[in-house]
C-alpha positions in Angstrom: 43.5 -95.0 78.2 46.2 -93.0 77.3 47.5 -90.8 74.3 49.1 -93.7 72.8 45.8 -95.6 72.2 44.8 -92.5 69.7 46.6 -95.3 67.5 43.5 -97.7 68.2 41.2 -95.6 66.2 42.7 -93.8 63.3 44.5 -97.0 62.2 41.4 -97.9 60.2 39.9 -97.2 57.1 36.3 -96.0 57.1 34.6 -94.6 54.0 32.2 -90.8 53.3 30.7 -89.3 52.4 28.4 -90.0 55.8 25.7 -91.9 54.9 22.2 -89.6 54.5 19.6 -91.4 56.3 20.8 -90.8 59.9 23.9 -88.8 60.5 26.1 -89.6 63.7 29.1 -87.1 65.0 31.2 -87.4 67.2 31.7 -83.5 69.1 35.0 -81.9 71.2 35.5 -79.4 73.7 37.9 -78.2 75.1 38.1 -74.1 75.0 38.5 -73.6 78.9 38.5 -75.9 81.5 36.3 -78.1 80.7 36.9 -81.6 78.5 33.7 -82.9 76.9 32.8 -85.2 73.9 29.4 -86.5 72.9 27.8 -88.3 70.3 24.7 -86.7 68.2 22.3 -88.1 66.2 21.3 -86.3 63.3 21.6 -82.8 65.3 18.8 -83.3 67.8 19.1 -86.7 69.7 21.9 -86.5 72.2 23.0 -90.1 73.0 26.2 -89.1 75.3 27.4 -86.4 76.2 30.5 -86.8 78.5 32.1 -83.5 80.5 35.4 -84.2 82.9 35.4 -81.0 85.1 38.4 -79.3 86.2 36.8 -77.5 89.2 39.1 -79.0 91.6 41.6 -78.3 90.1 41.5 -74.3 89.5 39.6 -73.0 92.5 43.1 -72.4 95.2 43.7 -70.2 91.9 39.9 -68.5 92.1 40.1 -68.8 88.1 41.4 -71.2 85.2 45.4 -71.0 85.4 45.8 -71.9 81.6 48.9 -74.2 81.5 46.9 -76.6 84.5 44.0 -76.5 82.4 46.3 -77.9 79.2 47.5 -80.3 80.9 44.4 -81.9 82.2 42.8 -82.1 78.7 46.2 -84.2 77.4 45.5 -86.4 80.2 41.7 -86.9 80.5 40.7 -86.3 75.8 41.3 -89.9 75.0 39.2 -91.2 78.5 36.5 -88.9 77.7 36.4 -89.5 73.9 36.2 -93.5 74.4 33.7 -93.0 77.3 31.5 -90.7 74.9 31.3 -94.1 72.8 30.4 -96.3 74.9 27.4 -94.5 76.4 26.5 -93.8 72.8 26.4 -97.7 72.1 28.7 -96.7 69.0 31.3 -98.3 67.6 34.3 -95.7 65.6 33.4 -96.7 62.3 29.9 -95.7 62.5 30.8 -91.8 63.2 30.1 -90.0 59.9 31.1 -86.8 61.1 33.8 -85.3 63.8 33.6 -81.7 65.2 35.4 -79.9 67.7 35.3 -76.6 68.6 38.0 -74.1 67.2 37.9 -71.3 69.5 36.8 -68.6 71.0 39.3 -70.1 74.3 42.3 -70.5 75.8 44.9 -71.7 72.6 46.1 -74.1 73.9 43.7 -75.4 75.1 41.5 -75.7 72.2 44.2 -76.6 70.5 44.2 -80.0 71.8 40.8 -81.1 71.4 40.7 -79.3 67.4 43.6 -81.6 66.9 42.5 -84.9 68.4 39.3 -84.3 66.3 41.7 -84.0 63.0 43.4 -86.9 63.8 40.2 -88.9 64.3 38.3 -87.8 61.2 41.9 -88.0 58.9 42.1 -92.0 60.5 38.7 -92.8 59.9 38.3 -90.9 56.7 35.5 -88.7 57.6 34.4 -85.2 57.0 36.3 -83.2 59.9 34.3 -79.1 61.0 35.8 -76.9 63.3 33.0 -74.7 65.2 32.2 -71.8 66.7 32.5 -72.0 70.6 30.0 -69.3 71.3 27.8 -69.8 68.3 27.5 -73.7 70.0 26.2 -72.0 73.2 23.6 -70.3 71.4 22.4 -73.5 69.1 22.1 -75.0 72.8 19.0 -73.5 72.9 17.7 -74.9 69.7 18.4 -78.8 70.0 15.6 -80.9 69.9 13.3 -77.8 68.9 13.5 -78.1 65.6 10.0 -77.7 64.8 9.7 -74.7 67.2 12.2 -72.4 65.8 11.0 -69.0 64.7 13.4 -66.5 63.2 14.7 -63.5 63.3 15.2 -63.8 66.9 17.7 -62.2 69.4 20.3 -64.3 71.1 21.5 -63.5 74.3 24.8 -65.2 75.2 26.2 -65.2 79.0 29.5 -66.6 80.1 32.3 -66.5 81.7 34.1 -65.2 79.1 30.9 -63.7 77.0 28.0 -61.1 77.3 26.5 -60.9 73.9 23.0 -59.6 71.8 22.8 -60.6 68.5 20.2 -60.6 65.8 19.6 -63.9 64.2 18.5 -64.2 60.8 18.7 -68.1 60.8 21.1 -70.6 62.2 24.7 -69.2 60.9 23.6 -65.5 60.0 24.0 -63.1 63.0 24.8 -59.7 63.7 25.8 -58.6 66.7 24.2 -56.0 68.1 26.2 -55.3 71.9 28.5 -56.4 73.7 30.2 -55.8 77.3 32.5 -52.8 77.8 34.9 -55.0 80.1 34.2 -57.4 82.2 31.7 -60.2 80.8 29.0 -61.0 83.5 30.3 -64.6 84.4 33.5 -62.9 85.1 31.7 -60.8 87.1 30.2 -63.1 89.3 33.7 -64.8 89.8 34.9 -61.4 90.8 32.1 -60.1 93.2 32.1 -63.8 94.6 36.0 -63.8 95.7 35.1 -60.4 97.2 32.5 -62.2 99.2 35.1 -64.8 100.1 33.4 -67.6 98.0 35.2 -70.5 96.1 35.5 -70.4 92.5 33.7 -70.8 90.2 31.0 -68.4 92.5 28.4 -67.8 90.3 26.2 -70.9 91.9 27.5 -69.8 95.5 26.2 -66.1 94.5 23.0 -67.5 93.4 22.7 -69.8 96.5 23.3 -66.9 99.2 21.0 -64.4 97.0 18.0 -66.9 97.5 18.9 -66.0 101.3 18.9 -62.0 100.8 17.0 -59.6 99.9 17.7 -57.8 96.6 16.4 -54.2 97.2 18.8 -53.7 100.4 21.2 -52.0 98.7 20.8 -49.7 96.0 23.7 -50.1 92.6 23.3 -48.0 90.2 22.5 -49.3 86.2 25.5 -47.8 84.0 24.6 -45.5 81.4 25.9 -46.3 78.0 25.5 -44.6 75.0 25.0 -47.7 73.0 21.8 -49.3 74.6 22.9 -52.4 74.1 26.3 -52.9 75.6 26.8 -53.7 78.8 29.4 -52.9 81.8 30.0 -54.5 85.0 33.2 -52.9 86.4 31.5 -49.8 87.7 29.2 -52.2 90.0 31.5 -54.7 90.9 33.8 -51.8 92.2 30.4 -50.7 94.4 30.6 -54.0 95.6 34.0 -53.8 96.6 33.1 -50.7 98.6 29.8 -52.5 100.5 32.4 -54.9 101.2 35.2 -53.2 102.5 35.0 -49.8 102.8 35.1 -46.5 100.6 37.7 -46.5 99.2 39.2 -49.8 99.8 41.2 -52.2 97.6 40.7 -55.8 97.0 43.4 -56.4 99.7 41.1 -54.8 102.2 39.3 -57.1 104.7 35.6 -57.4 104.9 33.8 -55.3 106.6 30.1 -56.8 106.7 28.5 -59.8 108.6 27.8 -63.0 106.8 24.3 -62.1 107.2 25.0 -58.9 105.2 26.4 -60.6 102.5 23.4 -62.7 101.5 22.0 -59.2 100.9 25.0 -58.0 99.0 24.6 -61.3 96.7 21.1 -60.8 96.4 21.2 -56.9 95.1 24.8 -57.1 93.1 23.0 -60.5 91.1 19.2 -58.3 90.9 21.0 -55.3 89.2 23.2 -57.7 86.9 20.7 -59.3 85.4 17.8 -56.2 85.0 20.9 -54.6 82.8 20.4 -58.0 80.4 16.9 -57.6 80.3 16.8 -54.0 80.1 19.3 -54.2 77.2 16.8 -57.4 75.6 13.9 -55.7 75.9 15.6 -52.8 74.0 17.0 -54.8 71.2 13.5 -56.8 70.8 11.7 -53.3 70.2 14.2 -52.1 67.5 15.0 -55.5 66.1 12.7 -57.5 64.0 12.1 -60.0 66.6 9.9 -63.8 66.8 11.8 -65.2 69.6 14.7 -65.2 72.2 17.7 -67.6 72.2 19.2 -68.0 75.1 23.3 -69.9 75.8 25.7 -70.1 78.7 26.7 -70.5 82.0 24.9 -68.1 83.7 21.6 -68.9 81.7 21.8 -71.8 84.6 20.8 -68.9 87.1 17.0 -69.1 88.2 16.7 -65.8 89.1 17.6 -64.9 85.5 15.0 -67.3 83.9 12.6 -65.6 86.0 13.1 -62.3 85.7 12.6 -62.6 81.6 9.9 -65.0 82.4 7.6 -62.2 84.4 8.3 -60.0 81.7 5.2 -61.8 79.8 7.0 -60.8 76.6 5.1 -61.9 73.4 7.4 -63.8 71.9 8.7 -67.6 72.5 11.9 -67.8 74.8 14.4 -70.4 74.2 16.7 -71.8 77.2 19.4 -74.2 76.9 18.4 -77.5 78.7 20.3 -76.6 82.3 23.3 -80.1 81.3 23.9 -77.8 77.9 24.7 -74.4 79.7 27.8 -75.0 80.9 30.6 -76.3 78.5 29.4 -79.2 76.7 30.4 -81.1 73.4 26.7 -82.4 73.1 26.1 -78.4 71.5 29.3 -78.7 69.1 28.2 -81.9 67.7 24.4 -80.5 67.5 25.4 -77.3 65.6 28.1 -79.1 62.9 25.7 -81.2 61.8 23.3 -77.9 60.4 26.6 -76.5 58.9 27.2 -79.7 57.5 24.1 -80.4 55.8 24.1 -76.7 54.6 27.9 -77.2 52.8 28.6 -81.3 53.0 32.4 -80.5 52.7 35.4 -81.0 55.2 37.2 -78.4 56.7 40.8 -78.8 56.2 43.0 -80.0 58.5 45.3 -77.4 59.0 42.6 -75.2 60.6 44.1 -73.0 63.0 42.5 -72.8 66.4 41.7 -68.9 67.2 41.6 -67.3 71.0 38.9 -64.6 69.3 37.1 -65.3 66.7 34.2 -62.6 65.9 31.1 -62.6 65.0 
């Protein structure tokens, strides 16, 4: 299906408000390299969630070249939209509500899925929301749990493109509480990874080889911050570098170690990335009025990770993002527009801008 057949469903008139007694929405992402739409029931029941992956396409780059990543999203959106659909079992005029995330992303990027949704909703004549990217990673956690929820709470958000704590007050109010001094910790598993000579994205080849190593063989150190509760990662990914390839050396340099050795570089770097998150959670849960943690992201995939905060018998529930709504998914944007909805039942207009940053 091509752009073209956008034609197909906006040239219909559909009424809304949505009805009340069971709210469908259709969700869009498209803020990296990812292209995903799903269909929601009533914010907990996930009927489809669709994802077209643009791994093959980015790693001879080791990252997301931006323009490639545009491009695939014009030529997959209307495929995945239409495919979201029909594993929903749901027909266009039965939406009641289309989301897509605004940003945080690449601008262009989300620019095209924010716009397909617009043009959806103003064809149909349903409410349109644009949504938080990040904020979607965190609700992840929450879908489906309804019942379970306990607030405040501390989310802990770990991407890619984000390392965040924030202190939740309910679904919508946050304050954030740290965040990373430069590199996020997804990017710095991509980074440590191409050191290692391992395909992008590395963060499940890191994980894979660590399982292999042993994590107390090399000694990197924690950083010391004066905020407790920020995070940095360039200080031991430049250790890294030097376990690699030498004092000294630049990222140029070749290896140095066996392929043995690196299972145990894998297995310490990803041990003393993840006791910085929990040693920064912990810190935040004894200072912050705290009833549970929220978890959303990528890296919450890792198993490591979930076990580390696991032995830590802490007394207080722990919320992780079912392991399909880590990554990049438009099941979570759906999920989360139908709270904001129900809490203010009005459109957001349609010339609303997509935003690279948007903070908390």
């Amino acid at each position: 299906m091509g752009w073209f057949q956008l034609f197909f469903y906006v040239n219909k008139s559909y009424s809304w408000p949505p009805k009340e007694e069971s709210m469908l929405v259709l969700g869009i992402e498209s803020t990296c390299d990812e292209t995903a739409a799903a269909v929601v029931r009533d914010g907990h029941e996930i009927l489809s969630n669709v994802i077209a992956s643009q791994t093959d396409l980015h790693q001879k780059y080791g990252g997301v070249f931006p323009e490639l990543a545009c491009r695939r999203h014009v030529d997959v959106m209307i495929d995945v939209i239409d495919q979201a659909l029909k594993e929903a079992g749901i027909k266009p005029e039965e939406i009641d509500l289309v989301a897509a995330a605004r940003g945080p992303g690449l601008i262009g990027a989300i620019m095209i899925g924010l716009n397909a949704a617009k043009a959806l909703a103003l064809g149909w004549k349903k409410p349109f929301l644009g949504i938080h990217h990040v904020e979607a990673h965190l609700y992840a956690s929450m879908i489906g749990r309804k019942e379970q929820l306990r607030f405040p709470g501390i989310g802990v958000v770990l991407s890619g493109g984000h390392t965040l704590l924030l202190h939740i007050e309910d679904v919508g109010s946050y304050q954030l509480i740290g965040t990373t001094l430069d590199d996020a910790i997804g990017e710095a598993f991509d980074k440590v990874g191409s050191l290692l000579g391992l395909n992008y994205p590395a963060g499940p080849l890191i994980e894979k080889l660590a399982k292999e190593g042993d994590p107390n063989r090399y000694t990197l150190p924690l950083p010391k911050l004066k905020n407790p509760y920020h995070f940095s990662y360039s200080g031991l990914k430049t250790h890294v570098l030097y376990l690699v390839k030498g004092q000294s050396a630049k990222k140029s340099s070749p290896v140095l170690i066996s392929e043995e050795e690196k299972k145990h570089v894998a297995a310490s770097f990803q041990e003393i990335a993840f006791r910085q998150i929990c040693k920064r959670t912990k810190e935040a849960i004894e200072k912050f009025d705290c009833k549970a943690l929220y978890f959303g992201g990528g890296v919450t995939c890792n198993q490591r990770l979930r076990e580390m905060f696991e032995s830590q018998n802490l007394s207080i529930d722990l919320f992780w993002p079912e392991k399909e709504l880590c990554l990049d998914n438009a099941a979570m944007i759906a999920a989360l527009s139908v709270v904001k909805f129900q809490k203010n039942p009005t459109s957001d207009p349609f010339d609303l801008a997509a935003m690279p940053r948007i903070p908390f």
